[in-house]
C-alpha positions in Angstrom: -42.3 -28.5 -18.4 -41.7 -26.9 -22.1 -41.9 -23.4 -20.1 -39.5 -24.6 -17.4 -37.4 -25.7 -20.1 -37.2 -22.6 -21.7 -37.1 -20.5 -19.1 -33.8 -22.6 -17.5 -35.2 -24.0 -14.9 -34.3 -27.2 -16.2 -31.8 -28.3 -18.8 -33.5 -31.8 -19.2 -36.2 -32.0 -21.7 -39.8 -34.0 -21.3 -41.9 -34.6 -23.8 -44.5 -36.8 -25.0 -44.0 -39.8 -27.3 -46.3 -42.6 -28.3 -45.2 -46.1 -27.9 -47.4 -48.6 -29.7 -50.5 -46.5 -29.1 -49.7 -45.0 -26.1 -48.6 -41.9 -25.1 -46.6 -41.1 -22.4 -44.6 -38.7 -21.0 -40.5 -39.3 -21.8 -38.3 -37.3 -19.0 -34.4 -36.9 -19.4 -33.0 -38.5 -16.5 -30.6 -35.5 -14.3 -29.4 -38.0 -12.1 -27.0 -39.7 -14.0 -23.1 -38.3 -14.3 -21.9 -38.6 -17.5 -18.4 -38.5 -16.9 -18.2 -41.6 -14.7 -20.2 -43.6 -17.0 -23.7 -42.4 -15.8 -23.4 -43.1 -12.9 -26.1 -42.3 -10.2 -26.1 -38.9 -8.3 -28.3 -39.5 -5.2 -31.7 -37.6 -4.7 -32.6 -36.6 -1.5 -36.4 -34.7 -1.1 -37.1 -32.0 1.3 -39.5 -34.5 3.2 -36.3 -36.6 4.0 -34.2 -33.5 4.2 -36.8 -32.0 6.7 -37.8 -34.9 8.4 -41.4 -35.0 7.2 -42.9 -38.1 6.4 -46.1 -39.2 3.9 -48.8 -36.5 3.7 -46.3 -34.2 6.0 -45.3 -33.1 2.4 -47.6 -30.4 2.4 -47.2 -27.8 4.8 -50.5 -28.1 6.3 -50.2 -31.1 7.6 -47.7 -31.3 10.2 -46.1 -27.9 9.8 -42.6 -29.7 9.4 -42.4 -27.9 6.1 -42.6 -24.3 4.4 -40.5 -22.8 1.4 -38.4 -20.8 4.4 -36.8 -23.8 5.8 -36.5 -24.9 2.4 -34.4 -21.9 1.4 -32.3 -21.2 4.7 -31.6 -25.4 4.2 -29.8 -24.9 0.9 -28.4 -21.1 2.7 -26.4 -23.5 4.8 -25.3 -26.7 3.2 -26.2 -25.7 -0.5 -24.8 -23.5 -3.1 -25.2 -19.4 -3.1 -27.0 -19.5 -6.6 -29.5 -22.3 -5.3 -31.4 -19.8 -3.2 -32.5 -17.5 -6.6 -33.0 -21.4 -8.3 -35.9 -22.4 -5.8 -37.2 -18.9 -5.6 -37.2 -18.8 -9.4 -39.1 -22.9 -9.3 -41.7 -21.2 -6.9 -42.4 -18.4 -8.2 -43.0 -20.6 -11.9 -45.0 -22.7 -10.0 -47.4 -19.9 -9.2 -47.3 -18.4 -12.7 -48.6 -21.5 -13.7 -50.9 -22.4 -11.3 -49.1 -25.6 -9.6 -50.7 -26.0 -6.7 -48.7 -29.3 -5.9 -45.3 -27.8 -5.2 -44.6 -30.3 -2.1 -41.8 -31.1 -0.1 -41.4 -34.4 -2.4 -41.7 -32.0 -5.7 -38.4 -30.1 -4.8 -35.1 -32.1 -4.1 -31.4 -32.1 -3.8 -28.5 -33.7 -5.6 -25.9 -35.1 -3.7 -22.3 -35.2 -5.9 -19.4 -37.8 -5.1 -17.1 -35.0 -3.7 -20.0 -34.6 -0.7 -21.6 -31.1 -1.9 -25.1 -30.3 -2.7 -27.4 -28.7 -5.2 -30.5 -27.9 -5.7 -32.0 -30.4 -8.2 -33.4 -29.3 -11.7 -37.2 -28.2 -11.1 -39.7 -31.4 -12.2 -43.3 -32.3 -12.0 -44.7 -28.8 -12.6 -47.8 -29.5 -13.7 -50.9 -26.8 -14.0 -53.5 -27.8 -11.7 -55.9 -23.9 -11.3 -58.4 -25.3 -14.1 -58.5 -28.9 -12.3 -61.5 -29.3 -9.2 -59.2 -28.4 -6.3 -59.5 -26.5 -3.5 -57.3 -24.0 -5.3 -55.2 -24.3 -2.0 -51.3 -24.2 -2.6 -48.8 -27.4 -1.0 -47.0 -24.5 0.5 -48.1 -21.7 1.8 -46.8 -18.3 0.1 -46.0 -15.2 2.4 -48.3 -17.1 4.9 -51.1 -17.5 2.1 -52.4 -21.0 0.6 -55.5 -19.6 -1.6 -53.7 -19.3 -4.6 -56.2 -16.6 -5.7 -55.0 -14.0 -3.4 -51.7 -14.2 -4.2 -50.2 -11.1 -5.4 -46.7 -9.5 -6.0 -46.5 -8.6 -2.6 -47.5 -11.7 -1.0 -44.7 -13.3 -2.8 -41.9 -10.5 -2.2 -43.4 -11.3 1.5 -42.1 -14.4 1.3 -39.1 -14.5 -0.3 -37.9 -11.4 2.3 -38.7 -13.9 5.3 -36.4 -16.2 4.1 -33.6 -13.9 5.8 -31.2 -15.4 3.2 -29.8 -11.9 2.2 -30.8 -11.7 -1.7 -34.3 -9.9 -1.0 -33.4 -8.1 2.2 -36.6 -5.5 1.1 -39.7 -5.1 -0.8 -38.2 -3.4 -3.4 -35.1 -5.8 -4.3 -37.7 -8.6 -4.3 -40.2 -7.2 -6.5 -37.4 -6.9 -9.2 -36.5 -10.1 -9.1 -40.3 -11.8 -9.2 -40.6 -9.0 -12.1 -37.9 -10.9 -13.8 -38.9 -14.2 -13.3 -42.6 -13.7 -14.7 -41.5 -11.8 -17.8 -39.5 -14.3 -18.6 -42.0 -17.4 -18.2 -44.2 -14.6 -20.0 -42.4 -14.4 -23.2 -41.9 -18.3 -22.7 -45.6 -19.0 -22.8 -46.2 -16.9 -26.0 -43.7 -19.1 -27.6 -44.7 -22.1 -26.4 -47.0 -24.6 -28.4 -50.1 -26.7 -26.2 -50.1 -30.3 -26.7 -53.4 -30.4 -29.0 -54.9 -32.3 -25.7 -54.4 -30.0 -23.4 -57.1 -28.0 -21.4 -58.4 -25.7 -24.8 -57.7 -22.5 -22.0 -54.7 -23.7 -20.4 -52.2 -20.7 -21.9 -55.0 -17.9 -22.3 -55.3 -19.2 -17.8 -51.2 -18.8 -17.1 -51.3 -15.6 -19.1 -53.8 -14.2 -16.5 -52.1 -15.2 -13.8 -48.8 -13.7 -14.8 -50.4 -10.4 -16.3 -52.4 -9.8 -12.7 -49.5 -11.1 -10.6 -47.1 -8.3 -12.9 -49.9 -5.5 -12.2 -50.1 -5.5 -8.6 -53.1 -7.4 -8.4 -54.5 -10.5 -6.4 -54.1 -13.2 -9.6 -58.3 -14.1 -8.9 
C-alpha cells in the first residue's frame, strides 16, 4: 500500500502503528466528504454492482465476474479516466503479486449529485511468496496462473475490454510499460516494514523486470 501510494493509486495513506503493544494497520478513511462535515460517500463493490454474491467474488466461481465487465461497467455509468484507474489497480496488483484482486477488492463511490467513481485502490496485499495455488481472483487475458502472465497476456486483456483506450497491441503495451516503470522506481524507493517476508521487494522486482522484458513473470 506504500507503492500504491506513491504510485497514485491512492491518495489515502496506511500504515502501521502500535497501540499499547499492538500493531495494526491504520487506513485513512476515503469515504468521508470533507466539505459537508465528513459525511459518508456510499461504497458499492463489484459483487453488488454485478450481482455476484459470497464466494461469486472470484471469477471462477460463478462466472458472474471478470475485469471486462468490470471495465465496460464504469465505460457506461462511470467516469472516462476510471477505465486507465482500474487498468492501472490491475495491472499493480500483478506487479506485485496480489492474487486476491476480487470483485469485493475493487469498488465504487457513489457522490450526493448521483455520479460515480471508481474508488481509491485498497487491500493490495502480496500474496506469490504465501502457499497458494498461485491462481489469480480474476482471470487475466483468459489466464489465472499468475506465472504465465506476460506483457501480452495483459495487453490481451485490457484490448477485450472494447472500451476504446487500447484499441491494439501496441497502444496497450505502452501503457502497461508505463504503469510498471512507475511501481518500479516506486519499489526502489520504498522501505519493507522490518517484518515483512526478508524477499518480498527482491520477489516484486522480478515480477516487474520479466513482465517489462517480454517474458512469462515464472
Amino acid at each position: 500500500m506504500q507503492m500504491a501510494f506513491s504510485s497514485g493509486l491512492t491518495e489515502y495513506p496506511v500504515w502501521i502503528e502500535n497501540f499499547d503493544g499492538m500493531d495494526a494497520l491504520v487506513i485513512e478513511r476515503y469515504d468521508r466528504v470533507e466539505s459537508r462535515q465528513f459525511d459518508r460517500l456510499h461504497q458499492e463493490d463489484f459483487n453488488q454492482v454485478l450481482g455476484a454474491r459470497s464466494s461469486e467474488k472470484y471469477q471462477e466461481i460463478g462466472g458472474k465476474v471478470n475485469a471486462r465487465r468490470i471495465a465496460q461497467t464504469l465505460k457506461q455509468y462511470g467516469r472516462k479516466e476510471d477505465i486507465t484507474k482500474f487498468a492501472s489497480q490491475l495491472v499493480f496488483a500483478i506487479a506485485i503479486g496480489n492474487l486476491d484482486m476480487h470483485a469485493k477488492n475493487i469498488s465504487i463511490l457513489h457522490f450526493p449529485d448521483e455520479t460515480i467513481a471508481l474508488s481509491p485502490t485498497y487491500d493490495q496485499v502480496p500474496l506469490r511468496h504465501q502457499n497458494t495455488d498461485g491462481r489469480m481472483a480474476l482471470s487475466i487475458g483468459g489466464e489465472y496462473i499468475h506465472a504465465n502472465i506476460s506483457l501480452t497476456t495483459i495487453a490481451s486483456e485490457l484490448i477485450s475490454w472494447k472500451c476504446g483506450m487500447f484499441s491494439n497491441e501496441s497502444e496497450a503495451c505502452a501503457f502497461i510499460m508505463s504503469c510498471l516503470e512507475t511501481y518500479d522506481s516506486v519499489l526502489h524507493n520504498t522501505s519493507a516494514n522490518d517484518k515483512a517476508y526478508p524477499k518480498l521487494k527482491e520477489e516484486i522486482s522480478s515480477i516487474i523486470s520479466n513482465l517489462m522484458s517480454g517474458k512469462r513473470i515464472g
